[in-house]
N, C-alpha and C positions, 0 to 999 in steps of 0.2 A: 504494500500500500504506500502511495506517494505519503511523504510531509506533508501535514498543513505547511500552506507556505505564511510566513508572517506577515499580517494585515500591513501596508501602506497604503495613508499614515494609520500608527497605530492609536490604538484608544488613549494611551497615557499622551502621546504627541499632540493629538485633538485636544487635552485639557489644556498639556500648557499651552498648545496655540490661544485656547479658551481665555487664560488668564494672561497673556501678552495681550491680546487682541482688547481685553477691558481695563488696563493699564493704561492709567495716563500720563506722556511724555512732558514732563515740566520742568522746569528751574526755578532755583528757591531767589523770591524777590530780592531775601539778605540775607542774612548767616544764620541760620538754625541756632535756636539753643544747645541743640543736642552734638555740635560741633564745634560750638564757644571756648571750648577747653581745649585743644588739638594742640599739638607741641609743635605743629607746624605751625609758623603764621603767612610762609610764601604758599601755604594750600588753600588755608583760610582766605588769602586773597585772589589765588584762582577760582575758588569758589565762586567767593563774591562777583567776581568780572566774565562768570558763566568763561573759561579759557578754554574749557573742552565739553565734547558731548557728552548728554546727560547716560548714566552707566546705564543700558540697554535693557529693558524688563525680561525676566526668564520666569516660566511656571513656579520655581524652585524659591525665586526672590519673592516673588508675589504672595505664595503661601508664606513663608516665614512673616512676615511682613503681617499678615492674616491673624496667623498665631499671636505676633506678639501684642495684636488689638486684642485679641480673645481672654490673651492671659492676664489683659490688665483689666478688661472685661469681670472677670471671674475672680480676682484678685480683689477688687471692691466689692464687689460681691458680700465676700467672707468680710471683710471685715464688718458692713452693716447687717452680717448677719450676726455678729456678740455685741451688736449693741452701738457701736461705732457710727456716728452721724459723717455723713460724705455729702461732699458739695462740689462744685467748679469741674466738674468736670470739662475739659476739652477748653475749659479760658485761654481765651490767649493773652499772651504778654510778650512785654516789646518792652526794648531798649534801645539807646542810643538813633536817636531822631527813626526809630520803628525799623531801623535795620539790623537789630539782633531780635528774632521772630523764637516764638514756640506757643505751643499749648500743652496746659498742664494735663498730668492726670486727674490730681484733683487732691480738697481742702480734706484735712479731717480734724473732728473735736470727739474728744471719748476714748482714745487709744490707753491702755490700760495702764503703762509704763507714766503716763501722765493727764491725767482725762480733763483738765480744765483748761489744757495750753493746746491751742491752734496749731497743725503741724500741715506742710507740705508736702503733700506725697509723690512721691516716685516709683511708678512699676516697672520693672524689670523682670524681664528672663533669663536666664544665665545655663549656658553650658556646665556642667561638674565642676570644670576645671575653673572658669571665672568663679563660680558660685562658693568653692570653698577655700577662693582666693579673697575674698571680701570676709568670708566668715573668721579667717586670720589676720589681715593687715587694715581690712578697714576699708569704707569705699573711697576716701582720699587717696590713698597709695594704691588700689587694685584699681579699681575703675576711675582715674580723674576726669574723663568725659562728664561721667552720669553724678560726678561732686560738684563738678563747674554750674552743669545744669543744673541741681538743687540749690544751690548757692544762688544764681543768675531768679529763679524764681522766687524765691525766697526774699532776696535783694527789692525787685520788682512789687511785687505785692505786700508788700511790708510787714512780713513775719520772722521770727526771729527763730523757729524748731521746722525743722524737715523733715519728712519719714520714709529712710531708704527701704522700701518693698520690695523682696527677689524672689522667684518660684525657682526652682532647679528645673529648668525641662526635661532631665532625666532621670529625675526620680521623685517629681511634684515637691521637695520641700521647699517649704519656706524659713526665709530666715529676714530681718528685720535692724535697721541701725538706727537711732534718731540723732540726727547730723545739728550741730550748731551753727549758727549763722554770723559766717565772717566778712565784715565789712570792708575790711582794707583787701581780702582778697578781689570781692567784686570789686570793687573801684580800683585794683590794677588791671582786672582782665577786662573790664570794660573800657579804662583806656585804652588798651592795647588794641581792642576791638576798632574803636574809634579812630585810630591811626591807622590802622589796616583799612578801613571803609576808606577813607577818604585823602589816599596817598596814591598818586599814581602811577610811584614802583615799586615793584614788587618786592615782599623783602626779602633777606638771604635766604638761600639755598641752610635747608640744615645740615643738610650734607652733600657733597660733593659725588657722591658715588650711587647712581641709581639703583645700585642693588642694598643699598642701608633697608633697614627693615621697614623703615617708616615711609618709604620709597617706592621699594619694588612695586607692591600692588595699589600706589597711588594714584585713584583716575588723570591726576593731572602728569604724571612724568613724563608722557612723550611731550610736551611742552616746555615744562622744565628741567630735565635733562637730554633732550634726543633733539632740540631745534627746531618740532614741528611749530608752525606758524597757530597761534588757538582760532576759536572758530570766528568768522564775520557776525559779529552783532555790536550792538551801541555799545556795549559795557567794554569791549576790547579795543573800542574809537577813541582817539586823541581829544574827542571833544563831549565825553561822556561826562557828566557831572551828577555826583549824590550831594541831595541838597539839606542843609539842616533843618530844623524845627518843623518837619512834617511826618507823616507817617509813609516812612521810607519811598518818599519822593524825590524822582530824578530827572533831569533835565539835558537836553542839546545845546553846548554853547555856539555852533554852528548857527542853528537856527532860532536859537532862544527859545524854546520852548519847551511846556513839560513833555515828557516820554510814558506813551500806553506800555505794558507789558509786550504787547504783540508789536509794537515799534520796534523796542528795544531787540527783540528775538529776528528783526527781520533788516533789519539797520539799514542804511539810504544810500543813493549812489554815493553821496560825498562822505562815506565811511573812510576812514585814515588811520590806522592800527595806531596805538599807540605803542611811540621809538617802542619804550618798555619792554614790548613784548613782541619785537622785532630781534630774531635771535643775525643779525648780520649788521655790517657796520654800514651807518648814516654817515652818507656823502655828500647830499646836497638835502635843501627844500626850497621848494616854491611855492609861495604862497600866493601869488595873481591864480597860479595852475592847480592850485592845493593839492600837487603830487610831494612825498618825501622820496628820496630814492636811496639805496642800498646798495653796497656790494657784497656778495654773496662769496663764500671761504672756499668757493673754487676759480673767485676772480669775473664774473658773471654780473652783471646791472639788473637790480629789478626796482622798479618803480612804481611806488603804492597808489592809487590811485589813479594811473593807467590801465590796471585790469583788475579783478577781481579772481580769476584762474587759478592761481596759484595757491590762494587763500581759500578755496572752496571745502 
């Protein structure tokens, strides 16, 4: 008897096509809370300036993704179910003129450890290995991402107790830290924040070597170590400007005016890379022509603003 031969595409292929296909391709306005903390800050500011395409949805990302709404889901849950009063869920909060973005999971009063103090809560899921890496050193030295963002919320809404929430995904447990709320920390990493928005170059290299760890599987390092040119849009334009005192509003010095999100994503003939992020050496500009032009480190002319080609 012949094989079954294997269905193309198969059932499992259909799903993830399923969950690609209802995936939606975006870019974050400003810097996620949840990236506030990163020991990069030349990432943090490819970020911000969208310098590469957004990481591609997979079946696999969109389920985790899933899960980890689920687990926090379920995660308040239990707590108001001993009794635990939960609020704010999904608020947003903003910093630094609304370009450092998040939403919380949410407020709790009644936590048993202390039931009259207002705590901020944080849910997380964690691998084993994260999971009983916080349960020994702490979520400041295990996870500083998810302590930045507690802190960054914390700061924001003006509470002074945090409540680190983590399920193990491999073995449902939970475990719980209640974090104090450090001032001088925020008001560093928020200026830092603030200097990274609104600088328009890039800052060092943390390291020089694309294979450092914090590196290798960095969406941004064909950019930052390999020379590729990042992609055409307003935020990578010589005349892109983030503006203060709104809610993360930005503007064209080109044409003086504010920038829609779908502008910014689509950017206009008279786009002009900013030097910055021009890995070859500036040889001329003309401004009547508002082309800049370059040589290129095999001795080669290319002139921004005479084509788009190259940059595509």
């Amino acid at each position: 008897m012949a094989p079954i031969p294997k269905p193309k595409p198969s059932t499992i292929a259909a799903i993830d096509k399923h969950y690609v296909d209802e995936a939606r391709d975006w870019d974050s306005l400003g810097i996620s809370v949840s990236l506030a903390g990163a020991e990069c800050a030349r990432a943090l500011f490819y970020e911000f300036r969208w310098a590469s395409k957004p990481e591609p949805a997979t079946g696999k990302r969109q389920r985790l993704f899933e899960r980890g709404q689920d687990d926090e889901e379920k995660m308040l849950r239990d707590l108001r179910a001993i009794g635990v009063e939960v609020w704010g869920e999904q608020e947003r909060a903003r910093a630094v003129h609304g370009f450092v973005r998040g939403k919380l999971d949410g407020i709790a009063l009644g936590l048993l450890e202390a039931p009259k103090t207002i705590h901020v809560v944080e849910c997380k899921s964690l691998n084993t290995k994260g999971f009983k890496a916080v349960i020994k050193d702490g979520v400041k030295k295990a996870k500083p991402l998810h302590h930045a963002q507690i802190q960054i919320y914390m700061h924001v809404l003006g509470y002074d107790r945090g409540y680190y929430y983590i399920k193990c995904a491999d073995t449902q447990e939970y475990h719980s830290e209640r974090v104090e709320y450090d001032v001088e920390f925020c008001l560093r990493l928020l200026a830092n924040l603030e200097r990274i928005i609104f600088t328009d170059v890039p800052p060092p290299k943390i390291s020089e070597d694309p294979e450092f760890y914090l590196c290798r599987f960095c969406k941004h390092n064909s950019v930052c170590h390999n020379g590729l040119l990042p992609r055409v849009t307003c935020r990578t334009c010589i005349h892109f400007q983030p503006e203060r005192g709104g809610d993360c509003h930005v503007s064209c010095a080109r044409w003086a005016k504010p920038l829609s999100i779908d502008e910014q994503r689509a950017a206009c003939p008279a786009m002009l890379f900013n030097p910055a992020f021009v890995p070859y050496e500036q040889v001329d500009v003309d401004e009547e022509a508002e082309t800049i032009t370059y040589r290129k480190p095999d001795g080669s002319i290319w002139i921004d603003g005479a084509t788009r080609e190259e940059a595509a």
